[in-house]
C-alpha positions as CSV (number, residue, x, y, z in Angstrom):
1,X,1.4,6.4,3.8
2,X,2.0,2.6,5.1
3,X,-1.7,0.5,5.7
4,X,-0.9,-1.6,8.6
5,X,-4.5,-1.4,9.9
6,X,-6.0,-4.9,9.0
7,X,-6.5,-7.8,11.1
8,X,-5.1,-10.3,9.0
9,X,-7.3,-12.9,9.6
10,X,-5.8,-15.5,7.2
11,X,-2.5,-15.0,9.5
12,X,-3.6,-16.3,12.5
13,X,-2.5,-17.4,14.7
14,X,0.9,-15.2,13.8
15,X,-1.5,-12.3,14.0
16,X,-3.1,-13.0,17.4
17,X,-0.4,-10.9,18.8
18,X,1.5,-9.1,16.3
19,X,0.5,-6.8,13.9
20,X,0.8,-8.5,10.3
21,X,3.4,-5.5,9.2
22,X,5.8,-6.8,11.8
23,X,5.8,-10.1,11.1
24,X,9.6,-10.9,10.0
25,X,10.9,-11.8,7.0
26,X,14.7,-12.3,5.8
27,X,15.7,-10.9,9.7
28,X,13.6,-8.0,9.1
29,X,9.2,-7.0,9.9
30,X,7.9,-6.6,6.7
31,X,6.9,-2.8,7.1
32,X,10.6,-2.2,7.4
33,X,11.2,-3.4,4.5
34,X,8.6,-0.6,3.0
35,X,10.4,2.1,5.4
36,X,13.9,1.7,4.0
37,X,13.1,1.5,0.6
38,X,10.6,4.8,0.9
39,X,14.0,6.0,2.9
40,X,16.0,5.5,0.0
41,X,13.8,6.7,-2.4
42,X,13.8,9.8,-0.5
43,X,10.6,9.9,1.7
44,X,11.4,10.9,5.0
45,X,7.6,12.2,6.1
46,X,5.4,9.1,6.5
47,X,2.1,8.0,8.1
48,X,1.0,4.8,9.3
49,X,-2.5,3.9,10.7
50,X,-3.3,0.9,12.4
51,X,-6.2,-0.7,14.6
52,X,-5.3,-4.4,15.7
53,X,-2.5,-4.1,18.2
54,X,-1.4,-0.8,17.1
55,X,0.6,0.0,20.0
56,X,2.7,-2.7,19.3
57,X,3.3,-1.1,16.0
58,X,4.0,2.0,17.7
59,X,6.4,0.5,20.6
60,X,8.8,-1.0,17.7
61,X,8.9,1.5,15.0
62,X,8.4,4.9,17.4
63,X,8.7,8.2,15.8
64,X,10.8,6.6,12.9
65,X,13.9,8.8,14.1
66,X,16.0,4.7,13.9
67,X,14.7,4.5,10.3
68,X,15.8,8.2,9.2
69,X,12.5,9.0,9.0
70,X,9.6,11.0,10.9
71,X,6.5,8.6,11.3
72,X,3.1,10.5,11.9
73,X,0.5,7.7,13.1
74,X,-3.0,7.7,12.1
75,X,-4.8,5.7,15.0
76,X,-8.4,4.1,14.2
77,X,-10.7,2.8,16.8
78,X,-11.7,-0.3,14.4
79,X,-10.2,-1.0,10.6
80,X,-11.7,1.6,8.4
81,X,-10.7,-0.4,4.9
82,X,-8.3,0.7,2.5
83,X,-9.9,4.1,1.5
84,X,-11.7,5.0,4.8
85,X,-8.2,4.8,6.5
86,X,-6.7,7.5,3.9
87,X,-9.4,9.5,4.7
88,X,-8.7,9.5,8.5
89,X,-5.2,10.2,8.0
90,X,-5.4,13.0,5.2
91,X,-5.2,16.0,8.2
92,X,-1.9,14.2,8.5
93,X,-1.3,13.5,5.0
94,X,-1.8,17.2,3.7
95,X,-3.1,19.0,0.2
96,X,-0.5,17.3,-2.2
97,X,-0.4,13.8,-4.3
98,X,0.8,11.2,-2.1
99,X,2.0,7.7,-2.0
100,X,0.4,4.7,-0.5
101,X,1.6,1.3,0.4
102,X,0.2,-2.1,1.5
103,X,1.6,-2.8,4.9
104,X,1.3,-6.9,4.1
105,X,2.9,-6.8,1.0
106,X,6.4,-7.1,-0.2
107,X,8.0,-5.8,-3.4
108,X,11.1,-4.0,-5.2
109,X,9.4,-1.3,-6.7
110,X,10.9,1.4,-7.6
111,X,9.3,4.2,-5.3
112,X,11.5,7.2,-7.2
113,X,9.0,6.5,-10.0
114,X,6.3,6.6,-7.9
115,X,7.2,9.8,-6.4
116,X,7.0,11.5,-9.9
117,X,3.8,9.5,-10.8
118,X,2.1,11.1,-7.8
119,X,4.1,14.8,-8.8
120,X,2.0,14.6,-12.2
121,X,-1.7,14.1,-10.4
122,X,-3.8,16.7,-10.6
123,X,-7.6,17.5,-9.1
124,X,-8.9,18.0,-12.7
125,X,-6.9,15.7,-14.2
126,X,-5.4,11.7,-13.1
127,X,-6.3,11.4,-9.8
128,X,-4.4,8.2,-9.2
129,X,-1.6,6.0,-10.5
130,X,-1.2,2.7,-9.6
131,X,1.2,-0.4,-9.6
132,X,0.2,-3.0,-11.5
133,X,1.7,-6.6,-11.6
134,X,1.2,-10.1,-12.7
135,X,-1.4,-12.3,-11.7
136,X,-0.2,-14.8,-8.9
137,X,-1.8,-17.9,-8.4
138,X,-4.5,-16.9,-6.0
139,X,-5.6,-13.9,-8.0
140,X,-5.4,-15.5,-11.5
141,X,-8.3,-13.4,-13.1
142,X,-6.4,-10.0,-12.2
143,X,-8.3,-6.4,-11.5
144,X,-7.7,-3.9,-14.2
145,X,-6.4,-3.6,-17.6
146,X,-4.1,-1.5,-18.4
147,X,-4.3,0.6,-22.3
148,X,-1.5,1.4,-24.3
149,X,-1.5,4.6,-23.4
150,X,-1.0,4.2,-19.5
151,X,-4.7,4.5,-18.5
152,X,-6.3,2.1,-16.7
153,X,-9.7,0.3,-17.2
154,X,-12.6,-1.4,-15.5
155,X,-12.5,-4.4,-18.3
156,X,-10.2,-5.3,-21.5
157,X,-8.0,-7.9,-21.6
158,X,-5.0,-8.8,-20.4
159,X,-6.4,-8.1,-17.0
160,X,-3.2,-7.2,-14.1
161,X,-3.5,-7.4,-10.4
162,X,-3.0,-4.2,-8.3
163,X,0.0,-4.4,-6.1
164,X,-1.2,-2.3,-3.3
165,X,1.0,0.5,-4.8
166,X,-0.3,3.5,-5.5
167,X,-0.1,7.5,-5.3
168,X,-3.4,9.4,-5.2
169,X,-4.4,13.0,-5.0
170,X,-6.4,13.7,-2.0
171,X,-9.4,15.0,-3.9
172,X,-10.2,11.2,-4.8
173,X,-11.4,11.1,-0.9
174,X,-12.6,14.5,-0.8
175,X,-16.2,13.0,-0.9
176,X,-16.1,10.2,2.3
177,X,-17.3,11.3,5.7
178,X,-14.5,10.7,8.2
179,X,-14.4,7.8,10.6
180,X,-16.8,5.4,8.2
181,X,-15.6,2.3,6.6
182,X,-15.3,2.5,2.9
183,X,-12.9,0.5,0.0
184,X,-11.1,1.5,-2.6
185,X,-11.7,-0.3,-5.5
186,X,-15.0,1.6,-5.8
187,X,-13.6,5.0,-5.6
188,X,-11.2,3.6,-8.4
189,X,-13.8,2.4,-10.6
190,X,-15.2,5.8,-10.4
191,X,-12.1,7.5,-11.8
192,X,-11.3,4.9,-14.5
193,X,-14.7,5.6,-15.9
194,X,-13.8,9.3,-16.3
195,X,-10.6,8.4,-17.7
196,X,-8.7,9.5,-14.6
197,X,-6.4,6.7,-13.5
198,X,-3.4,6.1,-14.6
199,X,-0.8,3.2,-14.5
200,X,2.5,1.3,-15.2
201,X,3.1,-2.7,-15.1
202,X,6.0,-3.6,-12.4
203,X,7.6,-6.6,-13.1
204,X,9.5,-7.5,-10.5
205,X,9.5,-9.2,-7.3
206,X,5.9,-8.8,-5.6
207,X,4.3,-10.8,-3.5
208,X,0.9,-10.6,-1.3
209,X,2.2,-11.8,2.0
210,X,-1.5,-13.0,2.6
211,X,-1.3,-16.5,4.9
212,X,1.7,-18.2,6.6
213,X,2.8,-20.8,3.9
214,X,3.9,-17.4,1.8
215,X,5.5,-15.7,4.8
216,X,7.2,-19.0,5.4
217,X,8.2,-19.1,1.4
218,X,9.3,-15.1,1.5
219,X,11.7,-15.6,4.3
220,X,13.1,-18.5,2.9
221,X,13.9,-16.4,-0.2
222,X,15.2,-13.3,1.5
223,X,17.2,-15.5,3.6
224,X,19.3,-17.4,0.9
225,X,19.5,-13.8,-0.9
226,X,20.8,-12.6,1.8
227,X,23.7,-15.5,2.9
C-alpha cells in the first residue's frame, strides 16, 4: 500500500493543485519512484488511497497497467491519518502481512527484504516491522530505539527515526472502526509494549520530502545522478 492521502500543507503552494506523491523529482512523481521499485522487488498488487485531489492521482497513474502493476484505489472522503487509511483499504488489502509506504517520501530501500519481514508477521506473534533510519536535521531526537535483538522500543537510546516503511499484519487494525481518523504511532506503541514490533536500521539514501526547499534539493540530486 502507497499513502498518498495527506494534504501536504507545508508544500503549498506546489500542493494547491497536485497531489504531493506527484510532485516530480529527477524527471519522475515521487510515487513513481515507490511503484518501480515495489515493481522490481516483485509487487505487482498495490493499493493507493488518497483524499486531496485524488482524481488527479487517479487520471496519471490509472489502473497501474503502464507501471506493470495492478493499482486497487482506496478513496477517502477526508484524510483518515496514517492508520485510519489502512483500515479503509484492508477489504482491498486482504488477510495477509502487507507492506506500506509513505507516498511523500523518497528512499532506496530494499523492498525484497521487506517482503520477507512482512512473510514472518504473525497475529500472535510481531505484528509489525519497520524501517528505521538516521535522524535528519528536522527530526534530530528520533522515534524509537531499536535493541540488539531487532525489537523495537518506546525509549532507550540511540533513538532512530521511522522512515515511513513498514509491513504490518492486518490484525494490528483489527480494533479501529472504519471511516474514523486514527494514527499510527499509537497503535505502535501498543505493540512495542508487548514486545511485538520488530525492526532493521536502513542506511541509505532517505529523505522526508516534507517542504519545497527539500523537493528542490532531491531533484537536484537525482538529476546530476542521473546525467
Amino acid at each position: 500500500m502507497i499513502l498518498a492521502a495527506g494534504r501536504g500543507e507545508r508544500m503549498r503552494p506546489l500542493t494547491d493543485h497536485t497531489p504531493k506523491p506527484l510532485l516530480p523529482a529527477g524527471g519522475k512523481p515521487l510515487i513513481v519512484w515507490h511503484i518501480e521499485r515495489l515493481r522490481a522487488a516483485g509487487f505487482t498488487e498495490l493499493v493507493i488511497n488518497h483524499a486531496h485531489l485524488g482524481h488527479r492521482l487517479e487520471q496519471a497513474l490509472g489502473d497501474g497497467a503502464a507501471f506493470g502493476v495492478r493499482i486497487a484505489w482506496s478513496p477517502e472522503a477526508s484524510a483518515l491519518e496514517t492508520a485510519g487509511g489502512i483500515r479503509h483499504a484492508l477489504p482491498l488489502l486482504g488477510d495477509a502481512p502487507f507492506v506500506v509506504v509513505n507516498g511523500d517520501v523518497f528512499c532506496d530501500a530494499d523492498f525484497t527484504a521487506l517482503r520477507t519481514a512482512a512473510e514472518k508477521l504473525r497475529a500472535d506473534g510481531p505484528l509489525a516491522h519497520l524501517l528505521l533510519v538516521d535522524n535528519p536535521e528536522h527530526h534530530p531526537e528520533g522515534d524509537f530505539h531499536l535493541g540488539t535483538a531487532g525489537r523495537i522500543h518506546t525509549d532507550g537510546q540511540p533513538r532512530l527515526t521511522f522512515s515511513g516503511l513498514g509491513a504490518y499484519h492486518p490484525t494490528l487494525f483489527a480494533d479501529l472502526a472504519d471511516n474514523t481518523p486514527a494514527k499510527l504511532a499509537p497503535l505502535l506503541r501498543t505493540a512495542m509494549t508487548a514486545g511485538q514490533v520488530t525492526g532493521q536500521h536502513h542506511t541509505g539514501r532517505w529523505i522526508d520530502v516534507g517542504t519545497p526547499e527539500r523537493l528542490a534539493e532531491l531533484d537536484r540530486e537525482l538529476v546530476r545522478a542521473r546525467d
